[in-house]
C-alpha positions in Angstrom: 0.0 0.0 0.0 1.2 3.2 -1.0 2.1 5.5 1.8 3.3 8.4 0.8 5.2 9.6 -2.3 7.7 12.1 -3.3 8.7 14.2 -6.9 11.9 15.8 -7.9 10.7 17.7 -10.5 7.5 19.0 -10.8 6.7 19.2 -15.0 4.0 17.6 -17.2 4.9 14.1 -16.6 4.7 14.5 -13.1 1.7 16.4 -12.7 -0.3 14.2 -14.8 1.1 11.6 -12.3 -0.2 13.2 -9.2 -3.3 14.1 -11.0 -4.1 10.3 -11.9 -2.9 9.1 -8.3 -5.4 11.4 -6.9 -8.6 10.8 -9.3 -7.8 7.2 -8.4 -7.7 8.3 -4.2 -4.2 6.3 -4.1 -3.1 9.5 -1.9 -4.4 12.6 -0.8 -2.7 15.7 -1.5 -0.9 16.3 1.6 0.5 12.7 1.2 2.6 14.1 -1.9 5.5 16.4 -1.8 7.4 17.8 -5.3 10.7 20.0 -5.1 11.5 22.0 -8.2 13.7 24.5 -9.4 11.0 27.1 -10.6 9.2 28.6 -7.6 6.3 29.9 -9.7 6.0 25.9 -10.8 5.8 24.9 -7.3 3.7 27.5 -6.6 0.9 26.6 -9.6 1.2 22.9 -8.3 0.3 23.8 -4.5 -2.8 26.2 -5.5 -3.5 24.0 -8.7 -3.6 20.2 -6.6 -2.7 21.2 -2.8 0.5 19.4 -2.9 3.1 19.9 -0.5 6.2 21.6 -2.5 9.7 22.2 -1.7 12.6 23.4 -3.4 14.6 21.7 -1.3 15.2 17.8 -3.1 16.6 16.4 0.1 13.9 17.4 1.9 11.4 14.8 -0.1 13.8 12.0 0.6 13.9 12.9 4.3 10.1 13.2 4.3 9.0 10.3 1.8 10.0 6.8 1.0 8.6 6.5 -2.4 10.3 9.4 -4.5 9.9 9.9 -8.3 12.6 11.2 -10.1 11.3 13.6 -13.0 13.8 15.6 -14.7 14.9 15.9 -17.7 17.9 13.4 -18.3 20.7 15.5 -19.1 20.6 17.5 -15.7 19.7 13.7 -13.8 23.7 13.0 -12.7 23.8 16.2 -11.2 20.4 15.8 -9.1 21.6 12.2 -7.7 24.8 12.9 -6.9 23.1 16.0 -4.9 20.6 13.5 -3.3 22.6 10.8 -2.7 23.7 11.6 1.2 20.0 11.4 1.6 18.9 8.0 0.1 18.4 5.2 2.7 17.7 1.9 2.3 13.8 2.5 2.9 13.6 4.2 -0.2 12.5 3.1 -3.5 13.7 5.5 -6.2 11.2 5.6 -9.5 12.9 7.1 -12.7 10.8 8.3 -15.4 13.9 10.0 -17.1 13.9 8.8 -20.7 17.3 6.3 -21.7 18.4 6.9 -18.2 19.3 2.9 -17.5 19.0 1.6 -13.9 22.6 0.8 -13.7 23.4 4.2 -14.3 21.2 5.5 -11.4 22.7 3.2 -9.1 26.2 4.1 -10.1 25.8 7.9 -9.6 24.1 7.2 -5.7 26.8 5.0 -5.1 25.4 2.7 -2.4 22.7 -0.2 -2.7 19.4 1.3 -3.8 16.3 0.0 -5.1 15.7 1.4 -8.4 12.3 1.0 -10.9 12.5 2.7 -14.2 9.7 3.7 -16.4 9.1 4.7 -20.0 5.9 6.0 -19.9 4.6 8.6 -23.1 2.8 12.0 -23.3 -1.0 10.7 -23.2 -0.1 10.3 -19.4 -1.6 13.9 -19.2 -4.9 12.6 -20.5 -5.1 9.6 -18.4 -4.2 7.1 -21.2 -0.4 6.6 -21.4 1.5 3.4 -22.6 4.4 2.7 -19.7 6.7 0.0 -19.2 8.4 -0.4 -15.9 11.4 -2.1 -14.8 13.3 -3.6 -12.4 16.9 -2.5 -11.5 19.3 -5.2 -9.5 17.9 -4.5 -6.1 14.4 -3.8 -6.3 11.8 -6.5 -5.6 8.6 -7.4 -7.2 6.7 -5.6 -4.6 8.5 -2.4 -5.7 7.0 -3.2 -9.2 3.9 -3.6 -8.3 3.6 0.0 -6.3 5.3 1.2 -9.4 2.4 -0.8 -11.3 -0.3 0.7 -9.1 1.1 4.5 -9.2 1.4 4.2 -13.5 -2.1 3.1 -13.8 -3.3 5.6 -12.6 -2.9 7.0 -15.9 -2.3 4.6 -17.9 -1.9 1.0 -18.9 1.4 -0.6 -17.9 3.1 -3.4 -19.3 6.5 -5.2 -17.1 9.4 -5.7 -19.4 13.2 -6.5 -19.4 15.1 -3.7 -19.3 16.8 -4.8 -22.1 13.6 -4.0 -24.2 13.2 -0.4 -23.0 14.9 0.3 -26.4 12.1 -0.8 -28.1 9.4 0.3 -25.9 10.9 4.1 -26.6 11.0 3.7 -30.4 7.1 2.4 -30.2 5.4 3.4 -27.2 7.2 6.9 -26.3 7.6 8.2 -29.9 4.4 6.6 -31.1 2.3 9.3 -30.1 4.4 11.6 -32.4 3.7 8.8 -35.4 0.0 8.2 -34.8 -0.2 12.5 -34.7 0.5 12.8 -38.9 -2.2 9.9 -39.3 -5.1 12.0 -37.5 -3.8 15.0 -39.4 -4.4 13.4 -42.4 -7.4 11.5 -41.6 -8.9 15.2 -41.1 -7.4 16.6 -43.8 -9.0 14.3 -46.2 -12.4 14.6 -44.2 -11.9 18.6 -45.5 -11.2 17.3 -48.8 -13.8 15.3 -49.1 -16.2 18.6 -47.7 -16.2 18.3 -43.9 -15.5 21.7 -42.0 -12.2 21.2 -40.2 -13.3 20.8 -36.6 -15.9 17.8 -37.8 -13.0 16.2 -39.6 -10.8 16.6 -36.7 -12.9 15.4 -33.8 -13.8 12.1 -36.2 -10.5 11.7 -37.3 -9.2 11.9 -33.1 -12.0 9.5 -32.0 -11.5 6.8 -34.7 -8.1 5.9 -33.4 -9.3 6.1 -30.1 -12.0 4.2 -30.8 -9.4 1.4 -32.7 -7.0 1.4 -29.9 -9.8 0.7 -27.5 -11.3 -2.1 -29.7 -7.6 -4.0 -30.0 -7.2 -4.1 -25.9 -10.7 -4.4 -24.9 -12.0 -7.1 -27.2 -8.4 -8.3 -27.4 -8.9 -9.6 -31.2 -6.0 -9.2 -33.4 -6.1 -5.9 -35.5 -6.1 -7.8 -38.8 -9.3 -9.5 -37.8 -10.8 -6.2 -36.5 -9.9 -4.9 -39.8 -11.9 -7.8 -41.7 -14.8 -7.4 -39.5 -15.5 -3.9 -41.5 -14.0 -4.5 -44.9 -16.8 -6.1 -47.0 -16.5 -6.9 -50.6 -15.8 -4.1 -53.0 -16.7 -2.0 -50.4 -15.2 1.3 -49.2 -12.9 0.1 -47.1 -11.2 -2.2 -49.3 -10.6 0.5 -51.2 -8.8 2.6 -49.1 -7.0 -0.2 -47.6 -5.2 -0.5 -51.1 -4.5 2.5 -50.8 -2.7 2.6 -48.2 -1.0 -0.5 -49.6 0.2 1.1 -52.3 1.5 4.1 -50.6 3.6 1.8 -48.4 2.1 2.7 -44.8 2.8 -0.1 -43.5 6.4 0.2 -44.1 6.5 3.3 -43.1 4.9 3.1 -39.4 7.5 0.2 -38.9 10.1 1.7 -40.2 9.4 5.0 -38.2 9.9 2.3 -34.9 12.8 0.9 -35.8 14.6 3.7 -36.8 13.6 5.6 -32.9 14.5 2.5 -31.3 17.9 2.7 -32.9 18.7 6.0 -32.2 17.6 5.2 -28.4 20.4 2.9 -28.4 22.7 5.1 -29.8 21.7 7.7 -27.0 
């Protein structure tokens, strides 16, 4: 049961977080404490939520055992090596710093610590992110499953090996920026076709919702939710040749592969 919990950092990622913990009554707001660098941050999260805030990121650790660590990766040695007096073994440290490996985490504290990383993706701010957590070589599966716990809150959450975070970054955490050009020009063709821009737009937005949602509730393979509305010599067929032609397929893969590479280059 979660107990408390603890940010260093205080931006989008982890305000959706707190957001989702508390719609889901995981916490109350006093039970949650975020240190920042930007006072007026701090200051939108207390009035905002009715968080505890801090600038002070020694003073979560001294006053939280679960402590998310949300900044931005190329500033992350600098903030553990200033935490790392503070860590204790009561502490389970969750990183949501993208291609920031556990190992590395551990390294720059520099004593045994339990360590969970997550890839989670920007629809955490709506409530509907992709995450994959993982396990560094100390924590437990108890410290995955509060990390499971705190991530659906806004999200779905798969467990992987961390040696498949690559892969979860090329699809989950850039696929948002893939699926974004195939709503544009779902509703672009809508205006083509004679549909005012907003219409297009909203139909366009609620059709890959809608497909997402079909694939993980009914949990039938795409392909055979894609026969289930492509009748002979119908419309869909047509387009569906289409988009054969025009190599879309390809593409989105390609598009995956190439982000997961360039994760493991970073």
């Amino acid at each position: 049961m979660i107990q408390n919990l603890g940010f260093i950092g205080g931006g989008r990622i982890a305000e959706a977080i707190i957001r989702g913990v508390l719609k889901r009554t995981l916490l109350e707001p006093d039970a949650i404490m975020v240190s920042d660098i930007s006072e007026s941050r701090l200051e939108d999260l207390r009035s905002a939520i009715g968080v505890r805030i801090t600038d002070d990121n020694l003073k979560v650790l001294h006053e939280r055992d679960l402590v998310i660590i949300a900044v931005k990766p190329q500033v992350i040695d600098e903030v553990l090596g200033e935490i790392s007096s503070g860590i204790e073994a009561r502490h389970l440290l969750i990183s949501v710093a993208a291609g920031i490996k556990s190992s590395r985490i551990e390294s720059d504290i520099g004593k045994d610590i339990r360590v969970v990383r997550v890839m989670p993706n920007i629809a955490a701010i709506v409530g509907e992110a992709a995450s994959a957590i993982c396990k560094g070589t100390q924590s437990t599966d108890s410290d995955l499953e509060i990390t499971k716990e705190i991530f659906e809150a806004v999200g779905r959450v798969v467990i992987v090996d961390e040696s498949r975070m690559d892969a979860v970054t090329g699809l989950s955490g850039s696929g948002p920026g893939f699926i974004m050009p195939i709503i544009e020009a779902l509703a672009d063709a809508g205006v083509h076709e004679g549909l005012d821009r907003e219409t297009a737009l909203k139909l366009a937005a609620q059709t890959v919702i809608g497909a997402g949602k079909l694939v993980l509730d009914t949990r039938t393979h795409p392909g055979a939710l894609k026969d289930m509305v492509t009748s002979p010599a119908g419309t869909t067929i047509q387009g569906i040749k289409a988009m054969e032609e025009g190599g879309v397929r390809n593409a989105v893969m390609d598009a995956v592969i190439r982000a997961t590479r360039r994760s493991r280059e970073l």
